[in-house]
ZAMIGU-540424 format. One line per field, with one value per residue (C-alpha): x, y, z; residue number from 0. Coordinates in nm, 4 decimals, decimal comma, padded with zeros to 6 digits. Layout:
! residues N
X = [X / ...]
Y = [Y / ...]
Z = [Z / ...]
nr = [NUM / ...]
END
This chain:
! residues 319
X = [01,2467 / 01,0629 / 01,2357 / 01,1339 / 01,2395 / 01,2733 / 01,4709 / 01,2981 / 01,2673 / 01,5839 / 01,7490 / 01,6646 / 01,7870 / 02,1360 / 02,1622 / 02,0762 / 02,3161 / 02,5484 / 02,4922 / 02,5072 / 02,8361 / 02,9446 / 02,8553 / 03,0369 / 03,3483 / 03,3589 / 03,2524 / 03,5660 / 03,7900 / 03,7060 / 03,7117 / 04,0741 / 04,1933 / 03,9989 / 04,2173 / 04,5244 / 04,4755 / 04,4601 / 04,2311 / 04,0788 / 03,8485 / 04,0081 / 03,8475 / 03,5460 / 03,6075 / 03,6531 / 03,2935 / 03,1140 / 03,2603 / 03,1889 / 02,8331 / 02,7534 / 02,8893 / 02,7603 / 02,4139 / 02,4423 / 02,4992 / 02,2054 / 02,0104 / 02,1273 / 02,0158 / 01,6616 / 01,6391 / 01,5948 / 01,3702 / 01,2951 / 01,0165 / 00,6341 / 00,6123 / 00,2799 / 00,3431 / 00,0453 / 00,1369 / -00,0646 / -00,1129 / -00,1907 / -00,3223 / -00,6293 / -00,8370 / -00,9156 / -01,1710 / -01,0808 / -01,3797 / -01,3044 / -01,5629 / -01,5156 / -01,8249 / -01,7231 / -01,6645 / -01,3890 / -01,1960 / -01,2215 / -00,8895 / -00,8904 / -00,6392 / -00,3912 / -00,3519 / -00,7012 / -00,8845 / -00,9030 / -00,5474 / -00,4160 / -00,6203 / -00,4926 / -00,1351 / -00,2086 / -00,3818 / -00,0510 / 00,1447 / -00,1506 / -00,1421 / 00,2363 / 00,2412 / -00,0116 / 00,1719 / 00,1219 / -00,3049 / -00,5416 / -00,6562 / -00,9420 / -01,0699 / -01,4082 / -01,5215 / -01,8218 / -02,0894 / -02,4264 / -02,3612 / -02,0494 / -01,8397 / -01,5301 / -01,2098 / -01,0432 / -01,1179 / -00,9323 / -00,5695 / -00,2093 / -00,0958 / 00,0214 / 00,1018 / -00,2744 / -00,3641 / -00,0864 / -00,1837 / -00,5692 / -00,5454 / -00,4029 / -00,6661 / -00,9228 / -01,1161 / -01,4527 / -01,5463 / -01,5929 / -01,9196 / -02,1732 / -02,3598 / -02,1338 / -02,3489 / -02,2796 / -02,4594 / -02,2171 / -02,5144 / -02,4374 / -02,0517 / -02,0928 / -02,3151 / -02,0843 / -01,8076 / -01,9926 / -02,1057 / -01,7963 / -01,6161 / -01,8747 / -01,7979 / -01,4470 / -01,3382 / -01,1123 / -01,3001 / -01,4551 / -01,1775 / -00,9561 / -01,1361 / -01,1353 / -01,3916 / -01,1683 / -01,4397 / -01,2316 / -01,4606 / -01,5688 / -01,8681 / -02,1245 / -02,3911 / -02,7435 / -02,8287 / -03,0507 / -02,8955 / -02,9144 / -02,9001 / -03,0172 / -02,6433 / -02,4747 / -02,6084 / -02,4396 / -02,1237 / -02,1355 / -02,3338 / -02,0538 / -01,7277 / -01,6228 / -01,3218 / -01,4855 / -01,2741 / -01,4195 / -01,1612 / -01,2727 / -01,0691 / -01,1485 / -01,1624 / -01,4554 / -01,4125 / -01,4848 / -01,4274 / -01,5505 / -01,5592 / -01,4885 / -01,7539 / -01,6053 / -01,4909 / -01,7436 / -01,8627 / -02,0741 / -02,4291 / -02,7053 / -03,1146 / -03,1642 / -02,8072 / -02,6076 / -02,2884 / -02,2021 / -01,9321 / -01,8203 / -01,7460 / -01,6018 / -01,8951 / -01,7076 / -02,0309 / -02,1828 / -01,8433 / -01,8375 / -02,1580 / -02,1139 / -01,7877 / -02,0007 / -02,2669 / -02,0569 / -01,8358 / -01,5460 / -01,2968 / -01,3239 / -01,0099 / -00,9318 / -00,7126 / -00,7263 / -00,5168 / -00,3658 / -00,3552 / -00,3259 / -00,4609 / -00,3273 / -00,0533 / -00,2650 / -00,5800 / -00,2161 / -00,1030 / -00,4973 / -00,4718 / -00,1701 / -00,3704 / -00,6231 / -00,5956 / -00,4182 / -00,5935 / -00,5795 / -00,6823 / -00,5944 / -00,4539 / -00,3189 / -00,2319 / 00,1787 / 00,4202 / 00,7837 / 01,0033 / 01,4084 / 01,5972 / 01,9037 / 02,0831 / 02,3961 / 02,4536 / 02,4275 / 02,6755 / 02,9450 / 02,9474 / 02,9693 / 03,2204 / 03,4143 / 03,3994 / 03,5229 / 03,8170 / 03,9271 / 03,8568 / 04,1003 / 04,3973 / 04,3596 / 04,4132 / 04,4163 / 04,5645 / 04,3564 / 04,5063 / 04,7247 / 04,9623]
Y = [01,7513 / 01,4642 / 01,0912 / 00,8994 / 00,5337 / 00,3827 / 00,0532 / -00,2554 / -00,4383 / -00,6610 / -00,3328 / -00,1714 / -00,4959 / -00,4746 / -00,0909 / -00,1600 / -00,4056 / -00,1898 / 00,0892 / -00,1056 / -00,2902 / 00,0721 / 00,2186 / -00,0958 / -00,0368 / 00,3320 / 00,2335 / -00,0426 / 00,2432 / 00,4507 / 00,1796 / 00,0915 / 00,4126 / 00,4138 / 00,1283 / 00,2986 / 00,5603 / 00,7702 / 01,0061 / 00,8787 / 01,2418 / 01,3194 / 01,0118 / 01,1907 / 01,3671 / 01,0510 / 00,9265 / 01,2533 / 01,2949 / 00,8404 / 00,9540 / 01,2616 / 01,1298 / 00,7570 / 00,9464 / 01,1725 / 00,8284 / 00,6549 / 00,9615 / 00,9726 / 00,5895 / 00,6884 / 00,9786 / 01,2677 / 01,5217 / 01,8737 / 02,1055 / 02,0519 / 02,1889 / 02,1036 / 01,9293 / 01,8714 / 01,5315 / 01,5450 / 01,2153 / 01,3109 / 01,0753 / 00,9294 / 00,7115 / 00,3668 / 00,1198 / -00,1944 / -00,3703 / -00,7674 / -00,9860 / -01,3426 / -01,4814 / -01,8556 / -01,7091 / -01,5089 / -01,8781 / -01,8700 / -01,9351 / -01,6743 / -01,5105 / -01,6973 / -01,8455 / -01,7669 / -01,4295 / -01,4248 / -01,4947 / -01,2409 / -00,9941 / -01,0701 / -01,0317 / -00,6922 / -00,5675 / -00,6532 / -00,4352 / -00,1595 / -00,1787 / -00,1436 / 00,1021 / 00,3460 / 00,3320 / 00,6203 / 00,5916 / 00,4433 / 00,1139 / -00,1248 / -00,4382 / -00,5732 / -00,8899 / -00,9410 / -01,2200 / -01,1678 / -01,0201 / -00,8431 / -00,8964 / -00,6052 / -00,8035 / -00,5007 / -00,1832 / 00,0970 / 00,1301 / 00,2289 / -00,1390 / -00,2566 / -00,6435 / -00,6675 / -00,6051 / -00,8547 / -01,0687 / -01,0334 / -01,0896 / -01,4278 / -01,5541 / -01,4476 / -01,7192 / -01,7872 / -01,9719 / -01,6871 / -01,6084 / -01,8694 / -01,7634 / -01,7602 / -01,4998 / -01,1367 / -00,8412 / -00,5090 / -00,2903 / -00,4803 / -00,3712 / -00,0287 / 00,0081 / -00,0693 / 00,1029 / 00,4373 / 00,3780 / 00,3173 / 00,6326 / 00,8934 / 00,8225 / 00,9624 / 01,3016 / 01,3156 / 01,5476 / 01,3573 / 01,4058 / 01,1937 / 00,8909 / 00,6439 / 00,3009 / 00,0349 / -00,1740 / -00,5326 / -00,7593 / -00,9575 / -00,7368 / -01,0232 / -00,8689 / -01,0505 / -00,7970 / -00,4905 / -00,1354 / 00,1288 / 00,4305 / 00,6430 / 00,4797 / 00,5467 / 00,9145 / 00,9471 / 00,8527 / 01,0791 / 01,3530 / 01,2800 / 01,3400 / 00,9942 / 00,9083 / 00,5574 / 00,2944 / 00,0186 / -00,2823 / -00,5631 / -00,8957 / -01,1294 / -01,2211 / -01,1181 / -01,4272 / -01,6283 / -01,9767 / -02,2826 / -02,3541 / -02,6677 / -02,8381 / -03,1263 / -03,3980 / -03,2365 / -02,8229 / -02,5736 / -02,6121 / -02,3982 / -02,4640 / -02,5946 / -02,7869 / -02,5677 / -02,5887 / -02,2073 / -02,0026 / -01,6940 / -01,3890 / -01,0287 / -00,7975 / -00,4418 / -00,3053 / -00,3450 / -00,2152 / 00,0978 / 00,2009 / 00,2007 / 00,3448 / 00,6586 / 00,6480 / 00,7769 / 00,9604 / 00,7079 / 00,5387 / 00,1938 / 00,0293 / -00,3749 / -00,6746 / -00,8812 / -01,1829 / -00,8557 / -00,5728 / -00,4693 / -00,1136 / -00,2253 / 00,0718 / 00,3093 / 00,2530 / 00,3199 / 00,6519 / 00,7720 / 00,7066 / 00,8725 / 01,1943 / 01,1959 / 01,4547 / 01,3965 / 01,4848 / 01,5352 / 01,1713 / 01,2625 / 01,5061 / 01,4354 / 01,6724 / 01,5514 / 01,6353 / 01,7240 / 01,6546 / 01,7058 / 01,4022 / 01,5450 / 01,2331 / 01,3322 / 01,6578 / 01,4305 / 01,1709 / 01,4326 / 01,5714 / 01,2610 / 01,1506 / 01,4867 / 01,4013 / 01,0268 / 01,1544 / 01,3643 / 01,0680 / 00,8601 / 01,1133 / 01,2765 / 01,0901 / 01,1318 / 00,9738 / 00,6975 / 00,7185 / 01,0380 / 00,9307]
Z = [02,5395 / 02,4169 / 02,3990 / 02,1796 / 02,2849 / 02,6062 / 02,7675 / 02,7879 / 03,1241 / 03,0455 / 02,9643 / 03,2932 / 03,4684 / 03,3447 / 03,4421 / 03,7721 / 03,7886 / 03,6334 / 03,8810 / 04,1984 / 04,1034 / 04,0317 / 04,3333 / 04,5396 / 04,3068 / 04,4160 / 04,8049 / 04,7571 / 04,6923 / 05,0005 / 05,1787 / 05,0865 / 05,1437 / 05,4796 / 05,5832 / 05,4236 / 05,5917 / 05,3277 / 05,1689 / 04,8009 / 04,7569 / 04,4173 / 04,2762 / 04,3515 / 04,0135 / 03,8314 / 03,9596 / 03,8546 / 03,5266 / 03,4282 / 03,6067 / 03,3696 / 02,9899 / 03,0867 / 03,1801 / 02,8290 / 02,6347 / 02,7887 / 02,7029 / 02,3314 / 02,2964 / 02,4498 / 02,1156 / 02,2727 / 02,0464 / 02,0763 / 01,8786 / 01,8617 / 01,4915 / 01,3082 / 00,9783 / 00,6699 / 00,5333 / 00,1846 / -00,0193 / -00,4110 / -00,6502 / -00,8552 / -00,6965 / -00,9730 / -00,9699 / -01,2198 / -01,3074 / -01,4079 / -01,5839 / -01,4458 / -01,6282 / -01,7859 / -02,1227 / -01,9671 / -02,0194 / -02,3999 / -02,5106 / -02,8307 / -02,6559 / -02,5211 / -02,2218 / -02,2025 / -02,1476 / -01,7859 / -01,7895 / -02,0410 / -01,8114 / -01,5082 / -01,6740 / -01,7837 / -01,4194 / -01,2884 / -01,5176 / -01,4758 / -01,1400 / -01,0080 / -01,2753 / -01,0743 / -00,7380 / -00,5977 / -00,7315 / -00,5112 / -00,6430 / -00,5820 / -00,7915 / -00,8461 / -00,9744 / -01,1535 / -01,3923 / -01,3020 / -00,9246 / -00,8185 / -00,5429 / -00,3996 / -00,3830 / -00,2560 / -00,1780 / -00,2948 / -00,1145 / -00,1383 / -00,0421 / -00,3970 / -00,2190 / -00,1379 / -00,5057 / -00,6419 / -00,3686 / -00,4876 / -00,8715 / -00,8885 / -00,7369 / -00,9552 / -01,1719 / -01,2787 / -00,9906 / -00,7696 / -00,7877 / -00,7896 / -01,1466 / -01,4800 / -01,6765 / -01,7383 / -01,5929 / -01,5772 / -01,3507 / -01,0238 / -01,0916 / -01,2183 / -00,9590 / -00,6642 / -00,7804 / -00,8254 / -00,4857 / -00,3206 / -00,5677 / -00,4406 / -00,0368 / -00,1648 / -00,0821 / -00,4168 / -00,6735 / -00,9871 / -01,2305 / -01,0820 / -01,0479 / -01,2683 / -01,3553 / -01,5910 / -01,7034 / -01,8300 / -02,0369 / -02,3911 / -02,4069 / -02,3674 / -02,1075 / -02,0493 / -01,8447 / -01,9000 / -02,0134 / -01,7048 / -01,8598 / -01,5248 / -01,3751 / -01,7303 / -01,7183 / -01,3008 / -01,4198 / -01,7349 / -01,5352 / -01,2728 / -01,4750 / -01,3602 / -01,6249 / -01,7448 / -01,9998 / -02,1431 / -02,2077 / -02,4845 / -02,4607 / -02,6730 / -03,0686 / -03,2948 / -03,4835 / -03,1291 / -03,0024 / -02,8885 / -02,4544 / -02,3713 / -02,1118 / -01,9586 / -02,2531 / -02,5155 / -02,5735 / -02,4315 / -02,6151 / -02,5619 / -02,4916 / -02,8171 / -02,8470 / -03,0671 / -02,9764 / -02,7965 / -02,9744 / -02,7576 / -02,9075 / -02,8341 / -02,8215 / -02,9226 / -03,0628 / -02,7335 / -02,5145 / -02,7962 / -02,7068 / -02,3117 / -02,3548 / -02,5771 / -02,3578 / -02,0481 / -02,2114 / -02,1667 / -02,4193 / -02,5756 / -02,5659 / -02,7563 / -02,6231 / -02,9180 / -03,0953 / -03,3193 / -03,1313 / -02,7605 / -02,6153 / -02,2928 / -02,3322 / -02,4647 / -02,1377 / -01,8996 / -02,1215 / -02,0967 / -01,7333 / -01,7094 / -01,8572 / -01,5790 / -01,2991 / -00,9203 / -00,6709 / -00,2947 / -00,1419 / 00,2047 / 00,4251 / 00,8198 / 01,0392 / 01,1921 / 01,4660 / 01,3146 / 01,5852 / 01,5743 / 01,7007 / 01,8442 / 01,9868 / 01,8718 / 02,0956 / 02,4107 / 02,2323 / 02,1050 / 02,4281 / 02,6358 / 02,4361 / 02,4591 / 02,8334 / 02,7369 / 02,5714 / 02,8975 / 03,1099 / 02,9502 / 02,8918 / 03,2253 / 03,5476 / 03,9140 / 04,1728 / 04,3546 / 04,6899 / 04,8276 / 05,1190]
nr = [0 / 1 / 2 / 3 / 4 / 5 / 6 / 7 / 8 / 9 / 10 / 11 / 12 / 13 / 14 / 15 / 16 / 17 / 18 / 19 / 20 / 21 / 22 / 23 / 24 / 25 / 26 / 27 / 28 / 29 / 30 / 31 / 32 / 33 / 34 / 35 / 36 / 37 / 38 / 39 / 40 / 41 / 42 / 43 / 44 / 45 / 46 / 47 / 48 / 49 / 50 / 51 / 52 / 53 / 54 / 55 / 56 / 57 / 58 / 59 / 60 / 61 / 62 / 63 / 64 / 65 / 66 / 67 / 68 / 69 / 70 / 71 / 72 / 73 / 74 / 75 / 76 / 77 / 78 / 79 / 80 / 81 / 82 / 83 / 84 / 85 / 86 / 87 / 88 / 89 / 90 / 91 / 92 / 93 / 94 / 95 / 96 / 97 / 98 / 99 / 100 / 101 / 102 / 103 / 104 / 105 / 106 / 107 / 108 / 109 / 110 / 111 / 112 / 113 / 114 / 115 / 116 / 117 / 118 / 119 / 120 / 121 / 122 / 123 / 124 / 125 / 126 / 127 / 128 / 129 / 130 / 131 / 132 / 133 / 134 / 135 / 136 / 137 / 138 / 139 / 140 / 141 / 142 / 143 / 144 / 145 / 146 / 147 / 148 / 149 / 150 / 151 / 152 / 153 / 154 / 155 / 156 / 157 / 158 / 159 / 160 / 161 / 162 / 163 / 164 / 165 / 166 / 167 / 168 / 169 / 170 / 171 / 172 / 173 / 174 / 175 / 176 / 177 / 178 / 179 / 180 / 181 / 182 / 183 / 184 / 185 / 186 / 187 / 188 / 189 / 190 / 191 / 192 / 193 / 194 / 195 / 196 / 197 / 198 / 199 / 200 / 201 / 202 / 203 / 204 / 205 / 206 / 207 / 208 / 209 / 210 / 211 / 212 / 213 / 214 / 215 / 216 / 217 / 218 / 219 / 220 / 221 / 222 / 223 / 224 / 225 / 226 / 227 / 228 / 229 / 230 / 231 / 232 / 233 / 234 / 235 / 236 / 237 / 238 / 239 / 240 / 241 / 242 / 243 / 244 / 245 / 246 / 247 / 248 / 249 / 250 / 251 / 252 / 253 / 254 / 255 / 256 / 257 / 258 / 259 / 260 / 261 / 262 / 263 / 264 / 265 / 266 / 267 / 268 / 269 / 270 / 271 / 272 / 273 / 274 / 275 / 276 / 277 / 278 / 279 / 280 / 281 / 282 / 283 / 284 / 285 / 286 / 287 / 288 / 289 / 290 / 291 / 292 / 293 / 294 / 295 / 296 / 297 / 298 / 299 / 300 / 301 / 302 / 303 / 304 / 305 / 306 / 307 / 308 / 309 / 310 / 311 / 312 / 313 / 314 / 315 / 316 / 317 / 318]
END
């Protein structure tokens, strides 16, 4: 028999309190009928049978359990990296409130949608940064994506490598097979950053599920700088568009989907029913105790013994 809770100190004070006042109670009796001279030995019974169903309750409150069966607790899912470009185009507002904002809406609705998937969120411009890892704990993650904004990361350009990079990294210390894990790549598509096709060919050569996500407007817009716009070098003012052409081809290139937010349409449904399509797989598998609580025995029978307590008496003193 295993029990499962114990008393606290304070606990343990009262019952010895309990006891002792008990025990001069009983002596009090004898005592009496001492002087009496009488004899009080049938309240003998009385203290044995309070002793044994006052002794059953206090075991039923400490949970007694029996068995030492060996349980496999198995936790079945995908395992999801999302990918969000926080470069400053990201706060174009072609789609309203802005990008960044509209993305952050629809990670929300991706994520507590895939609650039983293993999720974790990377931010990315020209570096990358893992603002959390992959977990269970949906409150991290909606504690997480509010607070992403362009002013994360110290440089406002766009490289994806540094992103892909680290997710594939983290994906292959996983123990769940390749088809269930999934790279969300969420961006407008414009990268300054070189093409690495030896890190597109490991995710296709991988069977990594990869999704490319454009947000954005082809027809662009304007970012405001402070009271004026955004020029570049040569003081043309800077109109950011959605690159799909460029998202298309990555998408191709690993074997992935391409997938649009625009000011017309919304794939945002669609990237969750692909999702939806990929593989579970075992994430992790613990080895547990099963153990019977059987609290209730000791408590029927103590209060079986209750019951016969208070219908049945004895007599005190016999004279």
């Amino acid at each position: 028999m295993n029990l499962t809770s114990d008393f606290s100190i304070t606990e343990q004070w009262f019952l010895a309190i309990f006891f002792i006042l008990y025990l001069i109670y009983f002596g009090r009796i004898f005592w009496i009928a001492k002087r009496l001279g009488t004899s009080a030995r049938s309240s003998v019974l009385k203290f044995i049978l309070r002793t044994i169903y006052f002794s059953l309750i206090l075991l039923a409150l400490l949970n007694p359990s029996f068995g030492d069966i060996k349980g496999t607790l198995k936790a079945e899912g995908k395992d999801i990296f999302l990918l969000i470009d926080i470069s400053k185009s990201m706060d174009a507002t072609d789609i309203q409130p802005s990008r960044l904002e509209k993305a952050k809406f629809e990670i929300n609705r991706f994520v507590n949608h895939f609650n039983k998937d293993r999720v974790g969120l990377v931010v990315f411009s020209e570096n990358a940064f893992m603002l959390s890892p992959l977990t269970f704990d949906r409150n991290a993650i909606n504690l997480f994506v509010p607070q992403i904004n362009t002013n994360l990361l110290p440089k406002g350009g766009t490289n994806f490598t540094p992103a892909l990079e680290l997710a594939l990294e983290k994906l292959s210390k996983t123990k769940t097979k390749t088809k269930s894990k999934v790279i969300v790549l969420i961006s407008d598509g414009e990268n300054f950053g070189s093409e690495n096709s030896t890190l597109i060919s490991k995710i296709r050569q991988n069977g990594i599920n990869f999704f490319a996500v454009g947000i954005g407007t082809t027809n662009g817009i304007t970012l405001r700088q402070g009271n004026s716009y955004k020029k570049d070098e040569d003081g043309n003012i800077v109109v950011t568009k959605l690159e799909a052409n460029f998202l298309k081809k990555l998408a191709s290139k690993t074997g992935g989907k391409y997938l649009e937010i625009s000011s017309i349409s919304n794939s945002f449904n669609a990237l969750i029913s692909d999702v939806e399509q990929v593989a579970s797989n075992l994430i992790d598998e613990r080895q547990v105790d099963v153990i019977a609580n059987k609290y209730f025995y000791f408590l029927i029978i103590a209060l079986f013994l209750l019951i016969i307590d208070v219908f049945f008496t004895v007599r005190t003193f016999q004279l």
